[in-house]
N, C-alpha and C positions, 0 to 999 in steps of 0.2 A: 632574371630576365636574360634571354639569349638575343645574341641579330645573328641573323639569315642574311648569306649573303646571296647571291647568282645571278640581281639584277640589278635595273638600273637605280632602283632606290632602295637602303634598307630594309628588315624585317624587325621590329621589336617584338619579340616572342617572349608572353609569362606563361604559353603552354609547354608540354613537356609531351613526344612520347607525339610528336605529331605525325597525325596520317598522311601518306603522300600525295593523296588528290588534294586535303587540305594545305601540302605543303608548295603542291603546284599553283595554285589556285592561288597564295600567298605571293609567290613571286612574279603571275600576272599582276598584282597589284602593286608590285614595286614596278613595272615596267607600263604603267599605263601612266600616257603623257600629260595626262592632265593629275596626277599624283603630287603632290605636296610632301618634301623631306624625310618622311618614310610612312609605312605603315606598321599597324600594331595587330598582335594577336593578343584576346586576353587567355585564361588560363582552361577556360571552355571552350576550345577553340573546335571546330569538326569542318567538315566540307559541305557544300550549300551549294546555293544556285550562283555560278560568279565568281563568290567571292566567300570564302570560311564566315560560317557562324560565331559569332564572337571574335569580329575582325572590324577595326577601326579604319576608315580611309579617310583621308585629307587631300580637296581637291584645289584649284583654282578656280573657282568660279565654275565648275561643272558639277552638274549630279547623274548617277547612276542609277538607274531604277534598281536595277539586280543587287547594289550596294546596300541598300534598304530592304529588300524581299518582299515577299507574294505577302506575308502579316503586317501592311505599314500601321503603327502604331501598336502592336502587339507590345502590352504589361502585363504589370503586376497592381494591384492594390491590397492594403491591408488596412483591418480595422481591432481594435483594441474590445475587448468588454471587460465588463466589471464581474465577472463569473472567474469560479474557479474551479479546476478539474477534480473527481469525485467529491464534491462538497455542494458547488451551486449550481454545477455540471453534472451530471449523473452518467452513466454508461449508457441507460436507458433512453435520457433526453437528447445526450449525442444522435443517438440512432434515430428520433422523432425528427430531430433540424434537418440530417442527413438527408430521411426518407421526402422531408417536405421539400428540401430547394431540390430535389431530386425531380417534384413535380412542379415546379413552378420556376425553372429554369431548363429551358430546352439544352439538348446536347448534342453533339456529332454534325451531323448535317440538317436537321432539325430545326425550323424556324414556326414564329406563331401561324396560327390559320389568321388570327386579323392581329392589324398592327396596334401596338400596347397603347398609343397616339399617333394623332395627327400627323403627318409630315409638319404643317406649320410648328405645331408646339415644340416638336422634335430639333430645328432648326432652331428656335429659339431657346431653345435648351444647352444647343453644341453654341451659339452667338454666330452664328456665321450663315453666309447664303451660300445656294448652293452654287459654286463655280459652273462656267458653261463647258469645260472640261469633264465632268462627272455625268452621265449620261442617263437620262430619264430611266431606263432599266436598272443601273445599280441603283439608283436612289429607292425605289419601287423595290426593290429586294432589302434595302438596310433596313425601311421602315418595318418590313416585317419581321429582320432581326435581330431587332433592339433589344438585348435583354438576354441575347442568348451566348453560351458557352463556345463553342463549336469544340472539335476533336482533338487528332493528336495529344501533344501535349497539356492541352488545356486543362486547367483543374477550377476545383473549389475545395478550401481546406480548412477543415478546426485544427487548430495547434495551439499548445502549450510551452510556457516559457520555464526557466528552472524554476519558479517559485509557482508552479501548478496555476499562474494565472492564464484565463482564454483569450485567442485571437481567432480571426477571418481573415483568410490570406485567398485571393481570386488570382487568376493568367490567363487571358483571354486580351483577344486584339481585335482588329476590323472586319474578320470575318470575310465573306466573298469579296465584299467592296475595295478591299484593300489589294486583293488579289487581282481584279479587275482592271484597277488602276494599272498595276505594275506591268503584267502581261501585255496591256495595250500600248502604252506610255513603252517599255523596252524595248519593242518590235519599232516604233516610230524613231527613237534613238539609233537604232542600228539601221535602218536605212538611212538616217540623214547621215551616221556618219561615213556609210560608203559610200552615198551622193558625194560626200566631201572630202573623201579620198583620205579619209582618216587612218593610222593604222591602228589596229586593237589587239591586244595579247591577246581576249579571248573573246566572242560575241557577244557572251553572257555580261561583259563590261562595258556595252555602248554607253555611250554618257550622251547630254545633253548641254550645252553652255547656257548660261544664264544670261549674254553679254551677245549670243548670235543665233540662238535656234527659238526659233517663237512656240516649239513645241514645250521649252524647260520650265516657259512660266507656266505653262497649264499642266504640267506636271504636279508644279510646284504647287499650284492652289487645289490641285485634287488630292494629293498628298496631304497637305494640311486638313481639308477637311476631311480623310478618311484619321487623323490622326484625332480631331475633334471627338469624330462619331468615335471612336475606339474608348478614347475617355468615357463617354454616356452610354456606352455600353456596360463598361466594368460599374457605373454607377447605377444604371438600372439592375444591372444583377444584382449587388452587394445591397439594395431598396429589398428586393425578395429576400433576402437571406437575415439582411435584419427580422424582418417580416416573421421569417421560421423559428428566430433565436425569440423572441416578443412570445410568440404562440406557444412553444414547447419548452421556452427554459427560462422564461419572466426577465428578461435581461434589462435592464434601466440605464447601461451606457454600453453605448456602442457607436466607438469613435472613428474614425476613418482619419486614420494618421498619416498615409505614405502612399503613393499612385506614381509611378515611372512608368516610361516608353523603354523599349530599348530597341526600337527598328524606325528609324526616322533618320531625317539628316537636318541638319540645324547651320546657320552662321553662323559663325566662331573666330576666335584671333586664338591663332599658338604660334606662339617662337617670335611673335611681334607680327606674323602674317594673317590678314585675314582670308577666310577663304570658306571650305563648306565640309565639315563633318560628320561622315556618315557613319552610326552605327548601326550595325548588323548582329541582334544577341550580344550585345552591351550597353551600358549604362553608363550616361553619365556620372562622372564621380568628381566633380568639385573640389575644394577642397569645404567641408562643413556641410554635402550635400547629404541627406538622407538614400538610400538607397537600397533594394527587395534584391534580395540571391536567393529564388528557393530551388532548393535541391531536388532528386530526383521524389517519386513516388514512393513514402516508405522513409524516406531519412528526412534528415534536418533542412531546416532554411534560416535565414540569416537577414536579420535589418542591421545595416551595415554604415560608416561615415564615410564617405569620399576623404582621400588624401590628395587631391589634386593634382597627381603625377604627369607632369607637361609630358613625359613621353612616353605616355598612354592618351596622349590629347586628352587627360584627365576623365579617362573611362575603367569599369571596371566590370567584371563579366555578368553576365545576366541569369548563372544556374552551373548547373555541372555540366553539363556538355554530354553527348551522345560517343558511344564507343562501339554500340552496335546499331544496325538500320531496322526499323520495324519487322523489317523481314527476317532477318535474321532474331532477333529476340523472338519471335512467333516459333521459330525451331527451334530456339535454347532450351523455351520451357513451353509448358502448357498453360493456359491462364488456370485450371483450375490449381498449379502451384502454386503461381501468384496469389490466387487470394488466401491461399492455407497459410503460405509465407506473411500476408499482414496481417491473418488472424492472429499468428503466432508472435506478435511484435507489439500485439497489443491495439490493432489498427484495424478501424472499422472502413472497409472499400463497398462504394456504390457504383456500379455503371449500369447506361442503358445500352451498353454493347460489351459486357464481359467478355466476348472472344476477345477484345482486343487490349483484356489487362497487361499480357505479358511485353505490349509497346512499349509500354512507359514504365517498366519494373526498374525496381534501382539496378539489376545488373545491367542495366541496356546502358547502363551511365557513367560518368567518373563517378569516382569517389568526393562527394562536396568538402570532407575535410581534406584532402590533398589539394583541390583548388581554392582553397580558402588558403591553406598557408604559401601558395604559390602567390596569389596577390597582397602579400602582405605591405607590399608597399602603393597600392593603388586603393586600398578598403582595411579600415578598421572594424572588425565586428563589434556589435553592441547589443544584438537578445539573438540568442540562440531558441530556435524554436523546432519543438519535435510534434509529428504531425499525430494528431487523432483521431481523422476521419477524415475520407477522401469521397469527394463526388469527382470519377472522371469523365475528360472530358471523350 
């Protein structure tokens, strides 16, 4: 861990090797007044909307929409089976699970023609109503995509553990809804706080008080609920993909162990202060918390133990982090490299938009084993997992 210094609050940085936008972007949030005793970069750190992906902020009582981003509630879930690789797993049956949640989970920008249920049941599925903050059109757009992947980096993954046993590892978050939210909810932010003659390092960090702006609680309940639907989202996918693993590979357990946020902001006490925690492409990491690091397209991913690092306000990164921009990976290589590249690795790739393999290729990425031994002190590993099949998103 290094600190940054140049502003008015620290930087605890367990990246290395950081980029300048992200490092500008870092010391807007040590200079933003409503900031809390420093902030943290985890070890995935990159530049985002605001504020660095894989970037902690600690506030007083204020939230930031852009400190949470356009994915609020974007995870990971993972599920264990009783399968095992070329034994109860086949190459063959790989490729039938593959081809099936391939049909029976939408991708990219892709949502149902009708909704999988009801709004009621749907609602009563997440336990929550819908805030009067969340707006009859996004609701009318989740119901239809419930169930679905969306792009970028979003996946769905079979991986194997060192003893050739199978898992289901999903990434996916709220989809438009959540974007919805922020884009609106940010714009209302930044003008109240030039109504209020606030000053801001940067626009992209308007915030909100919880204690004087009536817009932070309807932030805050539409936030929660887009952070709901994000959960019953990754649950209604990971229902199909059981589904595919039942049909094509006779699977009789299939356990659902570990489901993390890492784009939300929560209430929290660190240092004996209470105040509001936002992570951005981190996780929390407790100390004894279970926790999803999966790596780029093509490598390893990692369930992991929080080691409760107070100055990491006990987070720890959410993935390898980004080194080149979509755009630029699109001219490093070609996608048809990329999939020659996973055939060659052993690794069977599904998309329903091939052009757009070479996005999320591991060169676009850190190196996961460098940022794994860069948080050694925020994450202990505990099942190293190499991937066997990708549906991207």
């Amino acid at each position: 861990m290094q600190v940054i210094e140049g502003a008015r609050l620290p930087i605890l940085s367990w990246a290395t090797d950081i980029e300048a936008e992200a490092l500008r972007q870092a010391r807007n949030l040590g200079n933003l007044e409503v900031a809390v005793h420093h902030a943290a970069l985890m070890p995935d750190a990159h530049s985002g909307f605001g504020m660095p992906i894989g970037g902690v902020l600690f506030t007083d009582g204020a939230v930031v929409p852009y400190a949470i981003g356009v994915d609020i509630g974007c995870g990971v879930q993972l599920a264990r089976t009783n399968l095992v690789w070329e034994d109860t797993l086949t190459p063959e049956k790989l490729r039938n699970v593959l081809r099936q949640v391939q049909r029976d989970v939408p991708t990219g920008f892709a949502v149902h023609r009708k909704a999988p249920m009801s709004r009621d049941r749907m609602l009563e599925l997440m336990g929550l109503g819908v805030p009067k903050s969340v707006a009859p059109a996004w609701l009318e757009r989740a119901t239809v995509s419930l169930g679905t992947l969306g792009g970028g980096n979003h996946f769905l993954e079979v991986q194997r553990d060192a003893e050739n046993r199978v898992y289901f590892m999903l990434h996916s978050g709220s989809r438009n809804l959540g974007k919805q939210i922020c884009d609106v909810f940010a714009r209302r932010a930044l003008a109240v706080d030039r109504a209020a003659g606030r000053e801001l390092p940067d626009p992209e960090l308007a915030y909100l008080r919880l204690d004087e702006d009536e817009d932070a609680q309807r932030y805050w309940d539409a936030m929660t609920f887009a952070l709901r639907w994000a959960e019953l989202n990754r649950r209604q996918m990971m229902d199909r993909v059981e589904e595919a693993f039942r049909k094509h590979a006779s699977v009789h357990r299939f356990e659902r162990t570990v489901d993390v946020h890492h784009n939300y902001a929560a209430p929290e006490s660190h240092g004996g202060v209470q105040g509001i925690v936002h992570r951005k492409g981190a996780v929390r990491a407790g100390a004894g918390d279970s926790v999803l690091i999966p790596g780029s397209m093509g490598t390893a991913s990692y369930v992991g133990e929080g080691l409760g690092n107070a100055d990491a306000f006990e987070s720890c990164q959410h993935g390898a982090g980004r080194v080149l921009g979509r755009n630029a990976a699109r001219r490093a290589k070609t996608s048809a490299d990329v999939f020659a590249e996973m055939t060659a690795w052993g690794i069977a790739l599904v998309s329903n938009e091939p052009r757009t393999a070479a996005e999320e290729a591991a060169f676009a990425y850190k190196d996961i084993e460098s940022v794994m031994a860069q948080s050694a002190d925020l994450v202990r590993p505990v099942t190293h997992l190499r991937p066997l099949g990708v549906v991207k998103g």
